[in-house]
C-alpha positions as CSV (number, residue, x, y, z in Angstrom):
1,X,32.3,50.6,-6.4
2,X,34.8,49.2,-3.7
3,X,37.9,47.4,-4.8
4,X,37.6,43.6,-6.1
5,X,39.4,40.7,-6.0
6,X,40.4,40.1,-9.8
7,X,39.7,36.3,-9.5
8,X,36.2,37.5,-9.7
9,X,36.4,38.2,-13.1
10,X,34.8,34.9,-14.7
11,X,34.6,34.3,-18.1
12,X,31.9,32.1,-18.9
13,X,31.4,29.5,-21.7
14,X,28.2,28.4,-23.1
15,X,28.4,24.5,-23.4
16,X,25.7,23.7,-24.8
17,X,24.2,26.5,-27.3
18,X,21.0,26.6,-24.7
19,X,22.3,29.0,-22.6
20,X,24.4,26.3,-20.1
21,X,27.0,28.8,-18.7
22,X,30.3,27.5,-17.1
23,X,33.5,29.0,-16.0
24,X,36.4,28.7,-18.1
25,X,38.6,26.3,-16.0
26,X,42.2,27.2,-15.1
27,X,42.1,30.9,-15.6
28,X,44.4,32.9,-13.6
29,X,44.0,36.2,-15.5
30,X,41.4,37.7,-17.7
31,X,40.7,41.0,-19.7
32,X,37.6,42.7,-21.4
33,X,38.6,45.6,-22.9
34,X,35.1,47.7,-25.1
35,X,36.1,50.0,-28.1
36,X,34.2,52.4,-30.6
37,X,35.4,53.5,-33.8
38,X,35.3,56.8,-34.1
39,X,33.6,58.9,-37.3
40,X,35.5,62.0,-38.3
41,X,32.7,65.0,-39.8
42,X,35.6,67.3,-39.3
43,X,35.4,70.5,-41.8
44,X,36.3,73.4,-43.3
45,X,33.3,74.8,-41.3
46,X,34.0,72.7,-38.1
47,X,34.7,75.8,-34.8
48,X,38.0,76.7,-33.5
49,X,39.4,74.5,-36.3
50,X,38.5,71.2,-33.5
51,X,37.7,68.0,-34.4
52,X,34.6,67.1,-34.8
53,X,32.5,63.5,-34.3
54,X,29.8,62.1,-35.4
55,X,27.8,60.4,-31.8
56,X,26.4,56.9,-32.0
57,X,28.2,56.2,-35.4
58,X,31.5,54.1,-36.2
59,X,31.5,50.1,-35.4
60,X,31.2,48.9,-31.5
61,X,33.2,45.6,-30.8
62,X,34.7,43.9,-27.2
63,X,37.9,41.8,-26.7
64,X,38.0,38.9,-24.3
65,X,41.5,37.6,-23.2
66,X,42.5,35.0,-20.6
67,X,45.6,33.0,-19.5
68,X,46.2,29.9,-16.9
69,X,46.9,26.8,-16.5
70,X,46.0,24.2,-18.9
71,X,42.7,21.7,-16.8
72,X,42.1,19.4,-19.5
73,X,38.4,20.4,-18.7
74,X,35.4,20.2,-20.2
75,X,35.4,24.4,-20.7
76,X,39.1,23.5,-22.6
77,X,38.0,21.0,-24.5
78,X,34.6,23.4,-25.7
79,X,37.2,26.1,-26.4
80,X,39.2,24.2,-28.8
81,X,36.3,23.1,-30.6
82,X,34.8,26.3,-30.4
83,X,38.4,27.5,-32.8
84,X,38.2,24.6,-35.0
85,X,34.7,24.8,-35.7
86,X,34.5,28.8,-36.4
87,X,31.2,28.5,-33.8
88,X,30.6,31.9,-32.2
89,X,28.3,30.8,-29.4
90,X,27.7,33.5,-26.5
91,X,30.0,33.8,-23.4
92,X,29.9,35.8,-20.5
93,X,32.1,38.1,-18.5
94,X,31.2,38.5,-15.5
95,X,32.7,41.9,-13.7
96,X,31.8,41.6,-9.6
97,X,29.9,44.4,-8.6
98,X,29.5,45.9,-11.8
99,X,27.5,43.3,-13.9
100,X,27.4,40.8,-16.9
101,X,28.6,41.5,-20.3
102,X,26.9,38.8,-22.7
103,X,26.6,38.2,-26.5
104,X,28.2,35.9,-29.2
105,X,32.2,35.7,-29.8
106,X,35.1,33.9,-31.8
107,X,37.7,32.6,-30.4
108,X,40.4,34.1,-32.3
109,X,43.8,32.2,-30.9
110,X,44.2,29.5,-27.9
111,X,48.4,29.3,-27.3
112,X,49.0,26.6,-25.2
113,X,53.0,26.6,-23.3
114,X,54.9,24.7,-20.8
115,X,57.9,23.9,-19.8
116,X,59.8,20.6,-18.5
117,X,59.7,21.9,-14.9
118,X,56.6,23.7,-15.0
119,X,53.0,23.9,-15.1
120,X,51.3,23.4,-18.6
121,X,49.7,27.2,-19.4
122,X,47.4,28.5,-22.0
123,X,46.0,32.3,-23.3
124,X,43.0,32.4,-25.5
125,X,41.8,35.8,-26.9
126,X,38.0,36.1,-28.6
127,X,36.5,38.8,-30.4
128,X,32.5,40.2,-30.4
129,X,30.7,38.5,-33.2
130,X,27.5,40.4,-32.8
131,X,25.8,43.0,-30.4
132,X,26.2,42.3,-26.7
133,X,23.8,43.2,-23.7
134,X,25.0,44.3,-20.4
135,X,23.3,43.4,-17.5
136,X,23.8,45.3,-14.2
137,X,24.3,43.6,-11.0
138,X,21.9,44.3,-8.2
């Protein structure tokens, strides 16, 4: 894979519940980041004295964070209702050149900040609320 530009890195919204994607206006940043949980079958027995894991066991899960500039769009708007509704509707990540990360999330915290000579700005951070499918780009 050749180098990317990181505004290329959409994360996407799903409006409607029928699988109506948009881009999350304003972002300037924005991070996926996968992790497995680890199960520990270390023993007594285990060789060398090394840990040992157990493969395809432990809890999957995917964090989604993004900061920019408050729109007042209709993707801000979705993602506030989104929080105060505890909906976990799907989103999207799209990584260029690599592919599409989809499945259902929470959005755990939207900040919003500004200053008197400033731009208003907001981060938002959602967890994975159920299994996700990975879509390779062509």
């Amino acid at each position: 894979m050749t180098a990317q530009n990181g505004k290329d890195l959409l994360i996407k919204i799903d409006m409607t519940g029928n699988g109506f994607f948009e881009t999350a206006a304003g972002l300037r940043a924005s991070r996926i980041s996968f992790n497995a949980e680890s199960v520990d079958v270390t023993s007594l027995e285990s060789q060398g004295g090394w840990r040992e894991l157990l493969g395809g066991a432990g809890v999957k899960s995917a964090a989604i964070s993004g900061s920019g500039v408050f729109k007042d769009a209709a993707t801000d708007e979705r993602a506030r209702q989104i929080f105060f509704d505890g909906e976990t509707p799907d989103f999207q990540v799209i990584i260029p050149d690599f592919g599409t990360i989809e499945g259902a999330f929470q959005v755990t915290s939207i900040e919003y900040a500004g200053s008197h000579n400033g731009e208003a700005t907001y981060e938002m951070s959602l967890a994975s609320a159920g299994q996700l499918t990975f879509t390779a780009a062509v």
